[in-house]
Structure formats: C-alpha cells, structure tokens
DOMI-548909 format. One line per 2 residues: their letters; for each residue x, y, z of C-alpha. Coordinates in steps of 0.05 Angstrom, whole numbers. Layout:
a> X,Y,Z  ...
END
This chain:
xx> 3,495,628  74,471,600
xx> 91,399,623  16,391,658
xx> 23,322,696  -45,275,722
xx> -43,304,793  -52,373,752
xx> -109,353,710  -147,317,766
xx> -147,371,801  -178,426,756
xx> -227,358,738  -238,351,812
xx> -223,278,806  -180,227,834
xx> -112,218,791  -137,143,781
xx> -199,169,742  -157,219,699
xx> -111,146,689  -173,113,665
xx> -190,157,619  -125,169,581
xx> -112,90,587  -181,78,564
xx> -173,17,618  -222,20,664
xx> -298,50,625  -321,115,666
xx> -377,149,667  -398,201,612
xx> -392,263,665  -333,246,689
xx> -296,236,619  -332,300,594
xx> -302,336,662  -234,299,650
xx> -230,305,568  -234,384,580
xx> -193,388,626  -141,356,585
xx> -151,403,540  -144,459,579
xx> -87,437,604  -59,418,548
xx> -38,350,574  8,305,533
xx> 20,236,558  88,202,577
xx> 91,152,517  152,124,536
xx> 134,110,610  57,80,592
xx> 95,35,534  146,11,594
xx> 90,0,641  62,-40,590
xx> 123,-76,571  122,-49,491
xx> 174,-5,447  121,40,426
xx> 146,31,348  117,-1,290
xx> 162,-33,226  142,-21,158
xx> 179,-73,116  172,-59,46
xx> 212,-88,-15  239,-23,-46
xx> 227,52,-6  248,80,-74
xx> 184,53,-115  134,121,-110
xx> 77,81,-100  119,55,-30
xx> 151,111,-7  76,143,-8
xx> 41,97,28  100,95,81
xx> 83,165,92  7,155,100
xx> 28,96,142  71,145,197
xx> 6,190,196  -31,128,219
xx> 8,103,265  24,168,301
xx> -45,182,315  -48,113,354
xx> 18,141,392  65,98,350
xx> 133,112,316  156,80,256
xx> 216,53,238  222,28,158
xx> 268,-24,129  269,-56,56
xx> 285,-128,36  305,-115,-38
xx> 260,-168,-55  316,-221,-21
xx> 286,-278,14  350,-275,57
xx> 333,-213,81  253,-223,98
xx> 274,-294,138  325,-253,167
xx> 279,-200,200  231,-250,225
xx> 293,-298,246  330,-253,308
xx> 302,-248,368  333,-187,392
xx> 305,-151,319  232,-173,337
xx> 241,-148,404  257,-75,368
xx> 182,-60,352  116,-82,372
xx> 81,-92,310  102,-112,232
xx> 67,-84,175  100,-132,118
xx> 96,-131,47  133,-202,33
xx> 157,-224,-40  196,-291,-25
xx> 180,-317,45  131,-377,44
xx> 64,-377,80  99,-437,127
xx> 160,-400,138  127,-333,157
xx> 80,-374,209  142,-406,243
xx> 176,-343,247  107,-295,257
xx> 94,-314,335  158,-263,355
xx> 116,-209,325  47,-183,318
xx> 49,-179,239  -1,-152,191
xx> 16,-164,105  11,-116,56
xx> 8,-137,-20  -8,-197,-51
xx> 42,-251,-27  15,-301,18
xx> -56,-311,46  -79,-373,87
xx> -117,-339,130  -72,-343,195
xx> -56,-270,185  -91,-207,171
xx> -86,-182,103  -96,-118,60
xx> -95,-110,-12  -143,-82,-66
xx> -167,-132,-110  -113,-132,-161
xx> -159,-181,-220  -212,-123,-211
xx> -167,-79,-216  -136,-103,-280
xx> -204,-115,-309  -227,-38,-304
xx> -160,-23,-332  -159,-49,-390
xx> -241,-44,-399  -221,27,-407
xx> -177,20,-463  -225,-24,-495
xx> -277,31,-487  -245,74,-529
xx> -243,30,-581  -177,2,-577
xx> -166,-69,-606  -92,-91,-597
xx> -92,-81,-526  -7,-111,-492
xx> 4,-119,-424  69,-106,-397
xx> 100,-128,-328  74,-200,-323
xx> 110,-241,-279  106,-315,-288
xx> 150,-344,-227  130,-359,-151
xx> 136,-295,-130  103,-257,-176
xx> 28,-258,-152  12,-192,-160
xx> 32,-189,-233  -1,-257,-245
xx> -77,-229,-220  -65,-175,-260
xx> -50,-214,-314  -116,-250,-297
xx> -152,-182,-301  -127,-166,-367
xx> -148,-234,-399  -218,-233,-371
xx> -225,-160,-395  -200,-181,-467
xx> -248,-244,-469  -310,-204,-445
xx> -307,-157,-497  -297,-222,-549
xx> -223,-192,-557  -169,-254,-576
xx> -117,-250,-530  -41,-242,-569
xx> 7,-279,-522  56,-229,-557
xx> 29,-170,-523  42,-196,-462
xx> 108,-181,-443  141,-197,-371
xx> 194,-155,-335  228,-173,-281
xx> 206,-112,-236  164,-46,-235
xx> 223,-4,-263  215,49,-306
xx> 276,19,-351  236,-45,-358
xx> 175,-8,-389  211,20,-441
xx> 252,-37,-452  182,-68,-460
xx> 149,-20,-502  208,-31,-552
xx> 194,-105,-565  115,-85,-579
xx> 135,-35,-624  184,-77,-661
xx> 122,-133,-662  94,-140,-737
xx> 22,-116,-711  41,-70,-654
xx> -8,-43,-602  -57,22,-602
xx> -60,12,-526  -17,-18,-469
xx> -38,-33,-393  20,-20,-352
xx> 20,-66,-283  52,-5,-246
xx> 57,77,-269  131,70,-265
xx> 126,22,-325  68,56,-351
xx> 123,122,-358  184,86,-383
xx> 132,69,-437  106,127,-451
xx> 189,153,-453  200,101,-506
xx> 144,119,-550  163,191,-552
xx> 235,165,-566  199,127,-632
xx> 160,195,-653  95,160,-630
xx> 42,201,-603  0,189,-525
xx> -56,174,-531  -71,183,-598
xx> -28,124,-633  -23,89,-568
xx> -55,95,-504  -23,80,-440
xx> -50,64,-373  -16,44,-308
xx> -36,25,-236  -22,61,-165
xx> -31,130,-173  33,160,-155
xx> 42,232,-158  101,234,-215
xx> 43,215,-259  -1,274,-241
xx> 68,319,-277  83,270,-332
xx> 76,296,-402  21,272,-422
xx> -6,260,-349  -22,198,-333
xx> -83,154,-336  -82,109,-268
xx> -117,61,-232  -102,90,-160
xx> -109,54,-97  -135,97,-39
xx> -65,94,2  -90,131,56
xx> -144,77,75  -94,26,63
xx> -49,49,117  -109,70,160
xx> -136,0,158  -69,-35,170
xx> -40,10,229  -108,3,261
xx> -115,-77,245  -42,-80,275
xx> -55,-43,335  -107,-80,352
xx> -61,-145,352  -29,-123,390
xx> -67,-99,445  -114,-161,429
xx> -172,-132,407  -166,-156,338
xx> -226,-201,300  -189,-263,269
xx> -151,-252,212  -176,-239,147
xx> -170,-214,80  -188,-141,69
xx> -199,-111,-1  -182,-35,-8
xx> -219,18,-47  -191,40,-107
xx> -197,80,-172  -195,95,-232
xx> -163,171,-256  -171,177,-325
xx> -127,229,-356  -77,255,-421
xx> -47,187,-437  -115,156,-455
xx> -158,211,-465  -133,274,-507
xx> -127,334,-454  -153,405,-495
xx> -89,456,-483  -129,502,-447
x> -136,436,-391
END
C-alpha cells in the first residue's frame, strides 16, 4: 500500500495505533505477539515512517556532521561513505564539512550556536583544537572523535591502534629480510599524533629485531600527500646508504614513493620495498599494487554512528577509547606478484 499511515497498519495488526507507535518508536517495550503481529504488518504494508515529523516531535534535525580534515584524502572520502551507510540505517542524514587542518576553522564549527543547532550529532576528526577547547565548546553538540588527536576520556573515541599498527608494518619488511628499513611521514609538532605513534611503531619494530635505528631514514612531511612521498623518497635515495625498504605512514605517500623510484629506474619490491597504511582502493590498481596495513573502515563508521546515536538519545556507556580492527594486505610492492597473478 503506497503512503500506508499507523491507523493503516493497526488495523490489518488489529491493534490500537498507540501499540503500532510503540513499536516503531521502540518507546514503550510490548509484548512479543504483538510486535510479531505489528512487525508484519509493517511489512506488508510497506510502511515507511515520517522522519521528519518523529525528529520534530522529538525536537532533533535528523542529520549527523562528519567533520573531517581533507574529503579529498582516499582513505577519508571512503570512510565518509561507510559512515552515510551507517548512519542511514539509524534514519540519519549526513551532512560533511572539512577544516583543512585550520584550527580556525574546527573552533569555528564548535563556536556558533546556530551551526550546532544544524545537526544532532558530530563525528570529528580534530588536528589543532585542544582537549580544553573542544570540552568548552563540546556541550552544544553530542560529539564523537575520530583519529588520534585528543583523548582525556570526556569523549568517546575511535581509532585503531596506530603503534600496533606501525609495528606489524614494518615487522613485515623486516621479515623479508630487509635491513635499512626509512620511515617517511613523521610529524614532530603538536599536532602530529598520529604520525608520532607511528613513529613509535616503527622504532619498537626496528629495536625488537636488534635493528639500529638511522635517524636519517626518518624523514617528516608535512602531510599525507602523494607529492610529499616522493619528495621524500628522493632525499633517501640521495642518502650515502639508501634504503631496501620504506614504511609509508599513509598509501598516498606510500605511491608518490613508489612514483619516484620508478622515476630513478629502481625496481618495487625487489630493490626497495614499499608499504603504506589505510587501505585505500587506488592501491588495489597501482603498478605494482600495493602492500597496506588497512583499517576495517566499515566497523569504524559502524562503531561511531552507533556510539553517537546513542549520545544522543542517552543511551550511551561513558566515554571511552575504542580500538578498531585492522589489517595487514600484503601484496606486489613487498612481495613479487608472478604475471600470471
């Protein structure tokens, strides 16, 4: 039945309209025959709810803000799309916005009134913002972080755990026997923690296997661009001693690498192997395909939309600090790939 209404499916339920409420509400429990009688005859009917008259009634927007630092990193502009999936099976829209980066901007959106009142929820992945400054501005807006930028534990948190991460990275490389072992993306200033654990990773990796770490394969760049891992790969290769492997902190740097040591006439992975973190889909088509430490996006955003929700409707556990699966895809640019592959 095209536009099927309550009145419509309480009566082929042969319930009151305040029963077939309670069960599409979930606000008032019922008993298992009646939501059994009333489930099917929702589906008969094909009922779809009135989202924007339940989210008046309930005083909400019905829309969720994912606030991300830059929509035109891969590994972002994938997890925004696993994060609309979530979030529309909890009846939400979302709307996405990007800071650049600019502490301006991320005070800004947790500043205005009138912005907060645009969305119900915030899933946040900060890069400037203090931990003080996001709690004085937080209490507009149910907020749930992303990333690796601030943790006190007043707000719910989801990351994977970037020094394990880092660790089974460049274990890997190690495995195959590789000795002079760079790192490339380290970032040493304030807002740079998820470099720095990575960086962590790496060094533990290096001392476990009774590897001396070479401050002069670790090379910082200023962001996750492609540019800057090629730009980076050129200062190891120019290095007296260069590398037979690099750990890359992202894929995008891990492929500007890889671009510069084709550029040099250097083979992947057989003079150097290259490995990179998030598992983006560009590196399932690079040439050679790329070895990755991939974090499962899809529980990422399924664990933050549902955390979120459930701030806001107050059924949330106190915050915490929630590590996310990930692994690790091991392909061409480490290990040689036969042509028939």
């Amino acid at each position: 039945m095209a536009g099927a209404t309550l009145r419509d499916v309480a009566q082929r339920a042969g319930v009151s309209i305040r029963t077939v409420s309670n069960v599409v509400n979930a606000s008032v429990p019922v008993s298992e025959e009646l939501r059994t009688r009333v489930e099917a005859a929702l589906e008969e009917l094909d009922y779809r709810p009135n989202l924007v008259a339940r989210n008046l009634r309930r005083g909400r927007t019905g829309m969720l803000a994912l606030v991300v630092p830059e929509l035109d990193v891969p590994y972002f502009a994938e997890l925004a799309r696993e994060v609309i999936t979530a979030a529309r099976a909890h009846g939400y829209v979302v709307m996405l916005d990007q800071t650049d980066g600019d502490g301006d901007r991320e005070r800004e959106l947790l500043g205005r009134e009138s912005r907060a009142t645009m969305f119900d929820g915030l899933l946040l992945s900060p890069l400037t913002i203090s931990a003080d400054e996001l709690h004085e501005r937080a209490n507009r807006v149910p907020v749930v972080l992303l990333g690796e930028h601030i943790f006190n534990g007043d707000f719910h948190h989801v990351a994977i755990d970037n020094v394990a991460a880092a660790r089974d990275a460049t274990n890997h490389l190690v495995a195959l026997g590789r000795r002079r072992v760079a790192a490339v993306g380290d970032q040493p200033y304030s807002t740079g923690e998820t470099a720095q654990l990575r960086t962590i990773g790496y060094r533990q990796a290096l001392e476990r296997a009774g590897l001396t770490v070479d401050e002069s394969l670790i090379v910082p760049t200023p962001r996750f661009h492609r540019h800057f891992g090629a730009r980076a790969m050129e200062q190891l290769l120019a290095l007296p001693e260069p590398p037979d492997a690099v750990f890359c902190y992202n894929d995008l740097l891990a492929i500007g690498a890889m671009h510069a040591l084709a550029r040099a006439g250097l083979r992947v992975p057989e003079d150097v192997a290259v490995i990179g973190v998030d598992g983006i889909q560009e590196g399932e088509y690079s040439s050679p395909t790329l070895t990755t430490v991939a974090p499962d996006k899809t529980h990422i955003a399924r664990l933050a939309v549902s955390t979120l929700v459930g701030v806001i409707e107050g059924t949330a556990p106190s915050p915490s600090d929630t590590k996310a699966p990930y692994r690790l895809v091991v392909r061409g640019s480490t290990v040689s790939e036969s042509p028939s592959a």
